[in-house]
mmCIF file of the N, C-alpha and C atoms, coordinates in Angstrom:
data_MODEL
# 
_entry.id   MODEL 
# 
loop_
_atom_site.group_PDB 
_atom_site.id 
_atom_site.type_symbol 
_atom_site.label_atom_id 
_atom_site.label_alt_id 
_atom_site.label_comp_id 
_atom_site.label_asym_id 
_atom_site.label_entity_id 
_atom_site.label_seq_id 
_atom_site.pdbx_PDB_ins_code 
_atom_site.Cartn_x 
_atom_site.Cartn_y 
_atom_site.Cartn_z 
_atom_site.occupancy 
_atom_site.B_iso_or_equiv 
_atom_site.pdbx_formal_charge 
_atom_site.auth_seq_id 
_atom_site.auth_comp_id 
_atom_site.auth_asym_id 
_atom_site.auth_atom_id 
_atom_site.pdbx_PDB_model_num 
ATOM 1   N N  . UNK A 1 1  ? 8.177   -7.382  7.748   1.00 0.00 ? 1  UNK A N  1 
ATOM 2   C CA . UNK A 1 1  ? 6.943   -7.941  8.242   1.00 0.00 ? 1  UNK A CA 1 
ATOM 3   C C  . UNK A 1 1  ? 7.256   -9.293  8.867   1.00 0.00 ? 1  UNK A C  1 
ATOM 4   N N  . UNK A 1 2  ? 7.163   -9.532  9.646   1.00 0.00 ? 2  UNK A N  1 
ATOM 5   C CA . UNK A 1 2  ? 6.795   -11.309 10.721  1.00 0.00 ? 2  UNK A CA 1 
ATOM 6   C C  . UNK A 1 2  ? 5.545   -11.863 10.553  1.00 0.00 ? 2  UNK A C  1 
ATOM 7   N N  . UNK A 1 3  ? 5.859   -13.192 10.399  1.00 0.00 ? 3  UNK A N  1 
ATOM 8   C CA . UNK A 1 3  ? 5.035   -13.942 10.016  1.00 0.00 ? 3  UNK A CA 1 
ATOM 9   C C  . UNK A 1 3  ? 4.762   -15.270 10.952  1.00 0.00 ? 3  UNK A C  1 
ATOM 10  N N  . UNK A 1 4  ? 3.764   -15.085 11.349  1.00 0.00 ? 4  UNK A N  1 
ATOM 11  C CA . UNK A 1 4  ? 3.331   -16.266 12.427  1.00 0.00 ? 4  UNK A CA 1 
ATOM 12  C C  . UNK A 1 4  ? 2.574   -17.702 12.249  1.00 0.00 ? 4  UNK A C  1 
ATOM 13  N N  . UNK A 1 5  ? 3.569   -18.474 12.061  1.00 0.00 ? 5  UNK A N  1 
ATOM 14  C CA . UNK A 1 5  ? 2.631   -19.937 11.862  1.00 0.00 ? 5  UNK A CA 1 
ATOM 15  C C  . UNK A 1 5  ? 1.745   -20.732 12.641  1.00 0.00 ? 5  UNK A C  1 
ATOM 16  N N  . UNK A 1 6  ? 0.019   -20.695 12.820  1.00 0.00 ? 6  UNK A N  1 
ATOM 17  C CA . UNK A 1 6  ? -0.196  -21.230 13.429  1.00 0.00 ? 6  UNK A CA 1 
ATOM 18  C C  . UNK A 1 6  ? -0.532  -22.531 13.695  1.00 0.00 ? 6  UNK A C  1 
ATOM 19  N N  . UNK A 1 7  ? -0.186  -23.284 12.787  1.00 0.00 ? 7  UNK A N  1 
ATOM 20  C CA . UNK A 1 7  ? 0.853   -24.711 13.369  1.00 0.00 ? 7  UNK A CA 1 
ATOM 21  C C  . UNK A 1 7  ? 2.139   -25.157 14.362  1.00 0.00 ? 7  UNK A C  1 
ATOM 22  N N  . UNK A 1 8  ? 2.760   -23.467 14.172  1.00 0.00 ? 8  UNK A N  1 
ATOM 23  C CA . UNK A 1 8  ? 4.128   -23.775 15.033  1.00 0.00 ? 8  UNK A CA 1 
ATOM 24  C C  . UNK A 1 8  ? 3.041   -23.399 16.527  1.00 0.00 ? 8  UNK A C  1 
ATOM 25  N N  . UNK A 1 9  ? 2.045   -22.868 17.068  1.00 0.00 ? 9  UNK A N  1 
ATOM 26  C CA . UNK A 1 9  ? 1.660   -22.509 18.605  1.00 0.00 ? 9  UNK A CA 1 
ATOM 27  C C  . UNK A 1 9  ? 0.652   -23.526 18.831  1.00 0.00 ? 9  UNK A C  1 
ATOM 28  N N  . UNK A 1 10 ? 0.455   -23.272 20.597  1.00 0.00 ? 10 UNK A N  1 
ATOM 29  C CA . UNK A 1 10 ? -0.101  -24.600 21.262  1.00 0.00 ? 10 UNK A CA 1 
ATOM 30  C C  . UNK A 1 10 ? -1.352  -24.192 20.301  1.00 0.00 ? 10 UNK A C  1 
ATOM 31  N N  . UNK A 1 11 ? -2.163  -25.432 20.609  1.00 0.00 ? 11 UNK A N  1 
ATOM 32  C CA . UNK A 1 11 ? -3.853  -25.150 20.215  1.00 0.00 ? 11 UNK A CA 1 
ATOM 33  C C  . UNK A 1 11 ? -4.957  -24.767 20.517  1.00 0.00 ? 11 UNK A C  1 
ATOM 34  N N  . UNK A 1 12 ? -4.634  -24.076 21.937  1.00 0.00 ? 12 UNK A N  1 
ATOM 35  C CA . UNK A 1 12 ? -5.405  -23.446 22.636  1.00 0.00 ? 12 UNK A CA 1 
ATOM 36  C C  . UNK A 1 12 ? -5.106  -21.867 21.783  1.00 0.00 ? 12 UNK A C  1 
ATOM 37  N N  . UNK A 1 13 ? -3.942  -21.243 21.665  1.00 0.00 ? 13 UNK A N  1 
ATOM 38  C CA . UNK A 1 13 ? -3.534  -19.898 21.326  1.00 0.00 ? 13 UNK A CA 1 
ATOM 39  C C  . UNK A 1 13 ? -3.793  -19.827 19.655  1.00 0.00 ? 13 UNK A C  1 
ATOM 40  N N  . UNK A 1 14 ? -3.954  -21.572 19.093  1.00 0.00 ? 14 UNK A N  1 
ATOM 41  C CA . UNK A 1 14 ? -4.176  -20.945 17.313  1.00 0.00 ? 14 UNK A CA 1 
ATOM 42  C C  . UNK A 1 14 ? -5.746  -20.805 16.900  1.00 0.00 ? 14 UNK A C  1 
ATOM 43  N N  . UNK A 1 15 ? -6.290  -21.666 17.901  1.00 0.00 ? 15 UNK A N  1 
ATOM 44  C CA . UNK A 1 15 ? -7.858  -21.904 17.852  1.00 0.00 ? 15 UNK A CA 1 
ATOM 45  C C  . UNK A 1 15 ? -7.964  -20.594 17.762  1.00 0.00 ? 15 UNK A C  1 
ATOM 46  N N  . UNK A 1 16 ? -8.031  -19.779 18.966  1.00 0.00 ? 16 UNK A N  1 
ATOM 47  C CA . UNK A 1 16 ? -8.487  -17.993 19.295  1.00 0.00 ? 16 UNK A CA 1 
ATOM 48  C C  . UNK A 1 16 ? -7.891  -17.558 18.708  1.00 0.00 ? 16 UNK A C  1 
ATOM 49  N N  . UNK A 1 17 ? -6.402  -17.533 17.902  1.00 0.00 ? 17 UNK A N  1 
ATOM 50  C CA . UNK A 1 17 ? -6.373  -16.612 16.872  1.00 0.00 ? 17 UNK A CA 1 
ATOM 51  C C  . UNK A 1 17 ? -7.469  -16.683 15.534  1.00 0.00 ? 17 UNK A C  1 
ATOM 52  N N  . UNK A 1 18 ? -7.640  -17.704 15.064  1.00 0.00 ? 18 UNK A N  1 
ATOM 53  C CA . UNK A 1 18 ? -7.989  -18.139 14.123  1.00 0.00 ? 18 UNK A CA 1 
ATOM 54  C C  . UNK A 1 18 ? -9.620  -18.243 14.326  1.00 0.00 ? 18 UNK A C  1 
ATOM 55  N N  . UNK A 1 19 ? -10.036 -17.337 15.240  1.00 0.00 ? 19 UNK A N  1 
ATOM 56  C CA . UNK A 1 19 ? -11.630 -17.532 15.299  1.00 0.00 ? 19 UNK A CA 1 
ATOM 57  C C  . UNK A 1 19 ? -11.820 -15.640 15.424  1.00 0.00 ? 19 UNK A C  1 
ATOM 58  N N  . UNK A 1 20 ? -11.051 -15.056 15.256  1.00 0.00 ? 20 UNK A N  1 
ATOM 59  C CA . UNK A 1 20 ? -10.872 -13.578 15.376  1.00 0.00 ? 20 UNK A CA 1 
ATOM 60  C C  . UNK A 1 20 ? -11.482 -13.206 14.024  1.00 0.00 ? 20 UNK A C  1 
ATOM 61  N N  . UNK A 1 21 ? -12.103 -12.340 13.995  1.00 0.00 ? 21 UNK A N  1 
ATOM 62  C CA . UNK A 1 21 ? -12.579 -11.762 13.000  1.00 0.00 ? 21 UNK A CA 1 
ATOM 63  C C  . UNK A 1 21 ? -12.459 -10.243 12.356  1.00 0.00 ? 21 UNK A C  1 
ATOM 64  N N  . UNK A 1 22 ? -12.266 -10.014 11.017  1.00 0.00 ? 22 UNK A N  1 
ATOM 65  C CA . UNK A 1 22 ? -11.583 -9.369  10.542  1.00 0.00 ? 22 UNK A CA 1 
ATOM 66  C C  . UNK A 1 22 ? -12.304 -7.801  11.485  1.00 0.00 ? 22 UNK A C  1 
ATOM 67  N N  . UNK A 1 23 ? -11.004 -6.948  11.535  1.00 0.00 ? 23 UNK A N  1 
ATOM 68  C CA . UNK A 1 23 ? -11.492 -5.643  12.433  1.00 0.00 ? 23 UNK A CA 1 
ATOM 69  C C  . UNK A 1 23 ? -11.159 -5.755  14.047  1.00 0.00 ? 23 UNK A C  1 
ATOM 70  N N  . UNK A 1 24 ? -11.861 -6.672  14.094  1.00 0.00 ? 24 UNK A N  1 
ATOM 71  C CA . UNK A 1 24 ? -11.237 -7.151  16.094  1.00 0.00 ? 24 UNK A CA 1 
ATOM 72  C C  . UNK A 1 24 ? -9.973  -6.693  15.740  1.00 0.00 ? 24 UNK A C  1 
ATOM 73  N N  . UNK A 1 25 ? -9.659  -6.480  17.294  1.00 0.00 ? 25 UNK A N  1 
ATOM 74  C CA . UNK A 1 25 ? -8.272  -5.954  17.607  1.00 0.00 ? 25 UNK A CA 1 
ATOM 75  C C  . UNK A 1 25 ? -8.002  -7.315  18.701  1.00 0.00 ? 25 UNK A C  1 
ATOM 76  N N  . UNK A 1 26 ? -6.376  -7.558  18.900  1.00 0.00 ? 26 UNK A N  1 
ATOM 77  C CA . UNK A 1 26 ? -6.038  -8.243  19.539  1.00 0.00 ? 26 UNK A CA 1 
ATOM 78  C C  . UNK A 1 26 ? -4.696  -7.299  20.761  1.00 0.00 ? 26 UNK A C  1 
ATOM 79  N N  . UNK A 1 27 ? -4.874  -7.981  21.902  1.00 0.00 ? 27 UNK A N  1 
ATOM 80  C CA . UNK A 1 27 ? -4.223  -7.164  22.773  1.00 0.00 ? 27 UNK A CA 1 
ATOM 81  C C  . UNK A 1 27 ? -3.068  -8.148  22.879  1.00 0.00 ? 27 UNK A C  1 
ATOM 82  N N  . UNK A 1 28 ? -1.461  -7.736  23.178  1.00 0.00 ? 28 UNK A N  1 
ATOM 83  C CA . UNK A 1 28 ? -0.932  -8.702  23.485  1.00 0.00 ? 28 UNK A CA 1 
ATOM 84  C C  . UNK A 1 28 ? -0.289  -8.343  24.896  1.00 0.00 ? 28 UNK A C  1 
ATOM 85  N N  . UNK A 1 29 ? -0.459  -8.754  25.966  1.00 0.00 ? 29 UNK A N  1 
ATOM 86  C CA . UNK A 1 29 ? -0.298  -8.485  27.770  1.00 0.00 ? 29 UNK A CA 1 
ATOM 87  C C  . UNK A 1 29 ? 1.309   -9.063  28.397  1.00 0.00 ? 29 UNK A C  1 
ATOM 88  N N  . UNK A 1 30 ? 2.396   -8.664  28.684  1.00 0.00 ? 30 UNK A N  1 
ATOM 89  C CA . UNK A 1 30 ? 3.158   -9.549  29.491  1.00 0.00 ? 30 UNK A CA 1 
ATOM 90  C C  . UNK A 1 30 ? 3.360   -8.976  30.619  1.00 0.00 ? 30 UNK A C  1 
ATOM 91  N N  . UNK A 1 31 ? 2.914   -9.439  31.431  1.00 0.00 ? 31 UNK A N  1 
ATOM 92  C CA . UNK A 1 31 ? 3.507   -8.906  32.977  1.00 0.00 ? 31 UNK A CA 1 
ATOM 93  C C  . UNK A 1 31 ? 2.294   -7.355  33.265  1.00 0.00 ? 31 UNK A C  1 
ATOM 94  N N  . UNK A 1 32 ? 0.920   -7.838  32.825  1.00 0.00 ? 32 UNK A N  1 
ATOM 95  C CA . UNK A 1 32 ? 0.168   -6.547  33.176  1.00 0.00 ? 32 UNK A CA 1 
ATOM 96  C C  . UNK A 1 32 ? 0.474   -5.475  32.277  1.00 0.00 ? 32 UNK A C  1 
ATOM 97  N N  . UNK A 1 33 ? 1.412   -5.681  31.593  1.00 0.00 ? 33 UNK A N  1 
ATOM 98  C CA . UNK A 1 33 ? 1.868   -4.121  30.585  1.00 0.00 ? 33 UNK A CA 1 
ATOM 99  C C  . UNK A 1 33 ? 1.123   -4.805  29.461  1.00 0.00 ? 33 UNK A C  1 
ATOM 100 N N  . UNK A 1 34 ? 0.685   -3.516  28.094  1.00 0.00 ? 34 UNK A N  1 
ATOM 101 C CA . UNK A 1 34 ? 0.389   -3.669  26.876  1.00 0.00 ? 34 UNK A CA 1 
ATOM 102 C C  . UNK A 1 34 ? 2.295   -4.022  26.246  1.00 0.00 ? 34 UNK A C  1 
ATOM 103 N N  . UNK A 1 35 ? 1.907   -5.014  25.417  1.00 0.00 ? 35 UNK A N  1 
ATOM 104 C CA . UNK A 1 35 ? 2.955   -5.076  24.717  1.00 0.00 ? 35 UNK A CA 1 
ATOM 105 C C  . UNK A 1 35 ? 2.470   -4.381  23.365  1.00 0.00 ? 35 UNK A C  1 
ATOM 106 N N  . UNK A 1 36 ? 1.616   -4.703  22.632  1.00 0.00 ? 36 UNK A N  1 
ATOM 107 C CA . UNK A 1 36 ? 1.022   -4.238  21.496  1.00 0.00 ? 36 UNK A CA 1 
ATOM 108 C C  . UNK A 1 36 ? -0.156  -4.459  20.783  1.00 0.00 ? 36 UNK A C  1 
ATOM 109 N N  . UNK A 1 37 ? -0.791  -4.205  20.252  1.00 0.00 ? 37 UNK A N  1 
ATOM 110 C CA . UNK A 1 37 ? -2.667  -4.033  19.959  1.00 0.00 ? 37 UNK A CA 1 
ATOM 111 C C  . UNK A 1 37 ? -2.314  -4.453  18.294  1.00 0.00 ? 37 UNK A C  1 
ATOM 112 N N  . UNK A 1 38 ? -2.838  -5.628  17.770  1.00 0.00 ? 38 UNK A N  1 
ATOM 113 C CA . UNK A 1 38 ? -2.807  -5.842  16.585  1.00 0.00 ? 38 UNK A CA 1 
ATOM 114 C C  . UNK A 1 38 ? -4.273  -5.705  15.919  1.00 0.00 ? 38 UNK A C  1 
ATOM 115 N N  . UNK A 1 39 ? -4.515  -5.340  14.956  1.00 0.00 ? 39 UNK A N  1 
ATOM 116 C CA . UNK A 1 39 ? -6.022  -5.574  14.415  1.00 0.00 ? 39 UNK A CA 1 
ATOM 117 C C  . UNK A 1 39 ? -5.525  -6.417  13.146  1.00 0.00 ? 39 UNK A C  1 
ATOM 118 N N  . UNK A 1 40 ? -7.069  -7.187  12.989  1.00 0.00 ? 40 UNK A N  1 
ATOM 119 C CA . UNK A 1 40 ? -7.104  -8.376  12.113  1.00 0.00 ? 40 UNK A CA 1 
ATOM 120 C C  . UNK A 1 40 ? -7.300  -7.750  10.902  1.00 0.00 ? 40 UNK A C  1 
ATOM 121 N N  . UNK A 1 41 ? -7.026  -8.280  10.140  1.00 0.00 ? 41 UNK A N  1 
ATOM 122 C CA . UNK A 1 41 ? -7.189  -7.509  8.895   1.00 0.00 ? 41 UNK A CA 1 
ATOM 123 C C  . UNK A 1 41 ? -7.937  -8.203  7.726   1.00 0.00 ? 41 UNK A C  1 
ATOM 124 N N  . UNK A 1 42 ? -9.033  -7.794  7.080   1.00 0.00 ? 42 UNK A N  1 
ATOM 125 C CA . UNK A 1 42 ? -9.653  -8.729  5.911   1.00 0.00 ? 42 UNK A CA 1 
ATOM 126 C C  . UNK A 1 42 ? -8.839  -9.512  4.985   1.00 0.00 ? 42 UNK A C  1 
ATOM 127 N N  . UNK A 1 43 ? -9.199  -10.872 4.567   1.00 0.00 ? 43 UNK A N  1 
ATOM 128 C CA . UNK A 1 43 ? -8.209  -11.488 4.063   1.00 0.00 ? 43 UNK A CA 1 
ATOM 129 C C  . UNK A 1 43 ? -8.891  -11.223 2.209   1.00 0.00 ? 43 UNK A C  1 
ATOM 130 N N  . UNK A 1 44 ? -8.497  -10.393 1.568   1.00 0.00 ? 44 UNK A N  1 
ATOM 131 C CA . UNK A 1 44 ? -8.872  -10.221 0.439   1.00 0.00 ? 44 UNK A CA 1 
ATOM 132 C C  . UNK A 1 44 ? -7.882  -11.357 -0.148  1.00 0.00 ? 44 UNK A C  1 
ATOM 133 N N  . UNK A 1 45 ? -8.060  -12.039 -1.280  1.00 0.00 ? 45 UNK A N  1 
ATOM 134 C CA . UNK A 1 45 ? -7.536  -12.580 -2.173  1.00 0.00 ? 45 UNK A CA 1 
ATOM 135 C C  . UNK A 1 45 ? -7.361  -12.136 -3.159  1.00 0.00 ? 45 UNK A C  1 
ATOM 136 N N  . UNK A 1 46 ? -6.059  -12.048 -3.871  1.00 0.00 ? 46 UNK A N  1 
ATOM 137 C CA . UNK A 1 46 ? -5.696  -11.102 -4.795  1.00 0.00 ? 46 UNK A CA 1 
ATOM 138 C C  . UNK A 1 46 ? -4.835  -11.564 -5.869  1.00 0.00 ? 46 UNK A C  1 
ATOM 139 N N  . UNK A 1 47 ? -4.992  -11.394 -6.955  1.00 0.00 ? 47 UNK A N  1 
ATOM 140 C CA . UNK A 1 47 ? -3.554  -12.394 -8.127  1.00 0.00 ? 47 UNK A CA 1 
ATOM 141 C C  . UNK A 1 47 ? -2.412  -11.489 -7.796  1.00 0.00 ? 47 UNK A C  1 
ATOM 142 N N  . UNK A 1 48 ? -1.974  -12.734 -7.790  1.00 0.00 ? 48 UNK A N  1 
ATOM 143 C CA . UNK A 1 48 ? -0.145  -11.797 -7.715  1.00 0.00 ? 48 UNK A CA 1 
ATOM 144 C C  . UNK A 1 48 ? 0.462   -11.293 -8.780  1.00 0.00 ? 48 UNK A C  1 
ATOM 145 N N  . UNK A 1 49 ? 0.929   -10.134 -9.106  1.00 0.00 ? 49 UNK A N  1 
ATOM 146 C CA . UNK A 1 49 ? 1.429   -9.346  -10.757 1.00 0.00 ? 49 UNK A CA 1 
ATOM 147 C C  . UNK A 1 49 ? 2.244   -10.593 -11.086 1.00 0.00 ? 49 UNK A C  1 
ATOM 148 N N  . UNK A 1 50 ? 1.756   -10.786 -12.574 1.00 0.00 ? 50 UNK A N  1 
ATOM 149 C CA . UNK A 1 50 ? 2.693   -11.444 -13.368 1.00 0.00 ? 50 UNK A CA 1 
ATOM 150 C C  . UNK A 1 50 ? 4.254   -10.922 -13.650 1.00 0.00 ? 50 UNK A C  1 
ATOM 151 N N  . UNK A 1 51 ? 5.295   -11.316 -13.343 1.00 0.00 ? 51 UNK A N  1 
ATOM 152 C CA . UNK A 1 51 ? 6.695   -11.250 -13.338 1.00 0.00 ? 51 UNK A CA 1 
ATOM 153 C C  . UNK A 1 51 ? 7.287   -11.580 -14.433 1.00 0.00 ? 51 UNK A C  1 
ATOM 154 N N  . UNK A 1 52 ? 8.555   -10.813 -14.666 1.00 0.00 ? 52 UNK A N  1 
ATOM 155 C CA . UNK A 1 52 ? 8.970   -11.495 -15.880 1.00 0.00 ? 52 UNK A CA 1 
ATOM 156 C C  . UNK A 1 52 ? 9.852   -12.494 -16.536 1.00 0.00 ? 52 UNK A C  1 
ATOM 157 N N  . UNK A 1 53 ? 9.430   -13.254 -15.453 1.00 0.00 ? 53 UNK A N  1 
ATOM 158 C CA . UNK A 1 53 ? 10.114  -14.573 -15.307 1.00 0.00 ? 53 UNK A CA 1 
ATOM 159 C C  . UNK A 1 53 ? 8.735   -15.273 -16.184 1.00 0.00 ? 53 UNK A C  1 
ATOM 160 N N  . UNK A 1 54 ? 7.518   -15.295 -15.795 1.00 0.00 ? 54 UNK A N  1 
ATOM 161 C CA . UNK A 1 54 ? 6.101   -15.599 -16.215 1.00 0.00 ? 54 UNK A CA 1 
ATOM 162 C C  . UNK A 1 54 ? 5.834   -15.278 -17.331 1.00 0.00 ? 54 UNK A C  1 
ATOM 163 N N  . UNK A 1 55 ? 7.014   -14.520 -18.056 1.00 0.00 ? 55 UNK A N  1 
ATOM 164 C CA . UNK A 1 55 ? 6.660   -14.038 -19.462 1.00 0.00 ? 55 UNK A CA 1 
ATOM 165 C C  . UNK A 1 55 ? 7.547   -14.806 -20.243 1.00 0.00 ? 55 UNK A C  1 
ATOM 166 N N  . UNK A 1 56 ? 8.579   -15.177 -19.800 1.00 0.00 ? 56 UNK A N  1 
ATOM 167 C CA . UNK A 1 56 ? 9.469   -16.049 -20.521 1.00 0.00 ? 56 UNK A CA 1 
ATOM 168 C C  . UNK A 1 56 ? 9.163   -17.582 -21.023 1.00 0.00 ? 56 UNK A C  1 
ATOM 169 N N  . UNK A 1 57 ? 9.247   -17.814 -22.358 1.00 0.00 ? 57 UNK A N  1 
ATOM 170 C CA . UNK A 1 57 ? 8.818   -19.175 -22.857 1.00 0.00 ? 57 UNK A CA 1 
ATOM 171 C C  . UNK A 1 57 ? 9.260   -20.204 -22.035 1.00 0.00 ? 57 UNK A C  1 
ATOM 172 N N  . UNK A 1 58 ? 8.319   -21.395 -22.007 1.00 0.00 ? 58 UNK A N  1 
ATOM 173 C CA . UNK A 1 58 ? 8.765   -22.741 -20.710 1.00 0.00 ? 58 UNK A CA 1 
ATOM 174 C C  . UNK A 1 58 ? 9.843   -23.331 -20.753 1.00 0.00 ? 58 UNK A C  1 
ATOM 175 N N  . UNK A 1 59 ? 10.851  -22.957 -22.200 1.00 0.00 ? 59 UNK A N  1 
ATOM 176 C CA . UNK A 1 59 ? 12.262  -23.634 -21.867 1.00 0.00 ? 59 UNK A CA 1 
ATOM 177 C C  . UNK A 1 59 ? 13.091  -22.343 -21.478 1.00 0.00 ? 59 UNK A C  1 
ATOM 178 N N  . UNK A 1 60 ? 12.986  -21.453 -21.483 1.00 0.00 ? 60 UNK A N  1 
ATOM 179 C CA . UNK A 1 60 ? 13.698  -19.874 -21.025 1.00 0.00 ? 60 UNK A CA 1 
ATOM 180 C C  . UNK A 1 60 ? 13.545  -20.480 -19.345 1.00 0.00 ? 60 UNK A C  1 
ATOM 181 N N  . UNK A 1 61 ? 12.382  -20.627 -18.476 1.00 0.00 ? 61 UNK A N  1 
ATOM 182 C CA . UNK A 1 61 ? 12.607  -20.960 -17.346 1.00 0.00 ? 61 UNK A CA 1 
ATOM 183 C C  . UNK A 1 61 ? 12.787  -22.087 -16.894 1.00 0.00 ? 61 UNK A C  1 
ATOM 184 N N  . UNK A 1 62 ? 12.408  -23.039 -17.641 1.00 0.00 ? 62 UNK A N  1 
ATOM 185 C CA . UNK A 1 62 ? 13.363  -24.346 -17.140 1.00 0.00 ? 62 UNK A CA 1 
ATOM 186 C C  . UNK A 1 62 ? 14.789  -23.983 -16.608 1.00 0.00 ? 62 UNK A C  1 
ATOM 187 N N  . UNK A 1 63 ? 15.504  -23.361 -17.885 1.00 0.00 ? 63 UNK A N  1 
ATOM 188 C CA . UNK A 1 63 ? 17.143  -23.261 -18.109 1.00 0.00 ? 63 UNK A CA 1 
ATOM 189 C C  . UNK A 1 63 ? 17.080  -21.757 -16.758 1.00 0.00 ? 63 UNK A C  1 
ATOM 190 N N  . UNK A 1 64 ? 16.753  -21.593 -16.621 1.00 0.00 ? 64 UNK A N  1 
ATOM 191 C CA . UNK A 1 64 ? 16.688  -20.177 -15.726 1.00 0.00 ? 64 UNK A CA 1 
ATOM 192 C C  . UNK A 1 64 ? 16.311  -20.973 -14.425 1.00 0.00 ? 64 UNK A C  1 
ATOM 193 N N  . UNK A 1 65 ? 15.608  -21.995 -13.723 1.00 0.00 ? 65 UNK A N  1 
ATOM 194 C CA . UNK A 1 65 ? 15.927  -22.254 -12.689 1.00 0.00 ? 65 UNK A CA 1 
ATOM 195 C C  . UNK A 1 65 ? 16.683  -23.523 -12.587 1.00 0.00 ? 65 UNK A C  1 
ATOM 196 N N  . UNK A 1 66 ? 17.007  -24.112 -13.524 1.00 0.00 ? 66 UNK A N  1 
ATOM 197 C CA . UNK A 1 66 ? 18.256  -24.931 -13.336 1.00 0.00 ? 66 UNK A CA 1 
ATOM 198 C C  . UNK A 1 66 ? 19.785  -24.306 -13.371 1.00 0.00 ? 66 UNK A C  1 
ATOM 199 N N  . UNK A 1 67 ? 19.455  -23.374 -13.742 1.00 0.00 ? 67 UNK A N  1 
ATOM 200 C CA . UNK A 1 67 ? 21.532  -22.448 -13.800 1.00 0.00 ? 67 UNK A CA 1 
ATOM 201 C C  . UNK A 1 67 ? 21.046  -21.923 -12.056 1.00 0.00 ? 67 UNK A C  1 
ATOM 202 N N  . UNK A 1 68 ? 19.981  -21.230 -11.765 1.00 0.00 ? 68 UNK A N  1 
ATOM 203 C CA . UNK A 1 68 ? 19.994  -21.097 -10.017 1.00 0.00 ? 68 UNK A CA 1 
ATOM 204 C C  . UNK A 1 68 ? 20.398  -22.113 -9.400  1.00 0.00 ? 68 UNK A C  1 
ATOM 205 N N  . UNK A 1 69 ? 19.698  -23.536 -9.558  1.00 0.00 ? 69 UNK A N  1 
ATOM 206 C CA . UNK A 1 69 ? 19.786  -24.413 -8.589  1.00 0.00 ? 69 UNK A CA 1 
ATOM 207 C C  . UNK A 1 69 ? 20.720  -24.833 -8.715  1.00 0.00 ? 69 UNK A C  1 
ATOM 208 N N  . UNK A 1 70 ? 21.767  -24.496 -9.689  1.00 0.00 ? 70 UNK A N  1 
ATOM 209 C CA . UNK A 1 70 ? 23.384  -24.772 -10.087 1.00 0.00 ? 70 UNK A CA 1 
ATOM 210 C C  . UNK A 1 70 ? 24.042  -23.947 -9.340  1.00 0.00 ? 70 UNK A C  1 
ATOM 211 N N  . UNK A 1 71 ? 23.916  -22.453 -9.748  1.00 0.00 ? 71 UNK A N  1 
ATOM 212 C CA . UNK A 1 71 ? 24.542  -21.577 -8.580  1.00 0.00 ? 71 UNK A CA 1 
ATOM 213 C C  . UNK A 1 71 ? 24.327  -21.822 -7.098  1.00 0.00 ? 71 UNK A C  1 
ATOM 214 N N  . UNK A 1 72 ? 23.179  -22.516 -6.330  1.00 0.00 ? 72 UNK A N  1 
ATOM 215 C CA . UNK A 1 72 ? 23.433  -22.653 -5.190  1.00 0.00 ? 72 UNK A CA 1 
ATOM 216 C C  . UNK A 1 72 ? 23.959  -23.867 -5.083  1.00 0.00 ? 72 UNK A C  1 
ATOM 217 N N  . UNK A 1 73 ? 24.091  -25.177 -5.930  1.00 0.00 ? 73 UNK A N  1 
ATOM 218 C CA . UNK A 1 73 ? 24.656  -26.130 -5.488  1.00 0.00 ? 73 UNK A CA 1 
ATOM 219 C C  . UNK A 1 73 ? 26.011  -25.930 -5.168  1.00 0.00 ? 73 UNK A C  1 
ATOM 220 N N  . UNK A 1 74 ? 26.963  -25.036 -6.303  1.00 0.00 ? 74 UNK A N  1 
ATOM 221 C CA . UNK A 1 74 ? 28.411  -24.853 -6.290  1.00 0.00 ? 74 UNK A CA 1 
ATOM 222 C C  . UNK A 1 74 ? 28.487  -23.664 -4.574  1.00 0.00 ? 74 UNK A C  1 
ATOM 223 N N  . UNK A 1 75 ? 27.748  -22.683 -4.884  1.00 0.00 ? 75 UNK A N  1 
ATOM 224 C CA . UNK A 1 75 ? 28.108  -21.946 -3.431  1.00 0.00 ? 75 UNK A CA 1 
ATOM 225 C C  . UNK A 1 75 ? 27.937  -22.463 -2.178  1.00 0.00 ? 75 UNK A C  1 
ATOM 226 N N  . UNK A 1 76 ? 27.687  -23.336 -2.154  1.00 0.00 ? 76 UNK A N  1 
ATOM 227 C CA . UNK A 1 76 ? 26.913  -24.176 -0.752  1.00 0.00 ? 76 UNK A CA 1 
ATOM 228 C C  . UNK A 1 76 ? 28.050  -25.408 -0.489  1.00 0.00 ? 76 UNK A C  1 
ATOM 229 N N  . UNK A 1 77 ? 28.849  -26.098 -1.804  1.00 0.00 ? 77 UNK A N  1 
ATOM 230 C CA . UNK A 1 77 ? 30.096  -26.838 -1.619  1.00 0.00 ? 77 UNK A CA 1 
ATOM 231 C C  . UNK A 1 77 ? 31.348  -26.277 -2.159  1.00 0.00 ? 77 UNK A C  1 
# 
């Protein structure tokens, strides 16, 4: 999936994305050809499944993302 920031585009192109409403379809045009037809999609809000990292007591993940941020410090020098 691609993911489009609309902070990274001018403000003419994030305004009109961002005033689209869920169902509209969006056309995308280069050179007179269809490039591709996106439809907007409802933005449901949803909890994200608890993981089982989220199940582990608060010093289990302390020590669990400090040995990561260890493993990338050593692979990175």
């Amino acid at each position: 999936m691609s993911q489009l920031d609309l902070d990274d585009l001018p403000p003419r192109v994030a305004a009109a994305l961002s005033k689209l409403e869920p169902g509209e379809e969006l056309v995308l045009v280069r050179g007179g050809l269809v490039i591709a037809r996106l439809t907007v999609a409802d933005t449901a809000v949803t909890e994200p499944a608890p993981s089982d990292f989220d199940q582990l007591p608060e010093e289990e993940r302390v020590s669990e993302i400090l040995s990561q941020f260890n493993a990338m410090i050593h692979d990175e020098f």
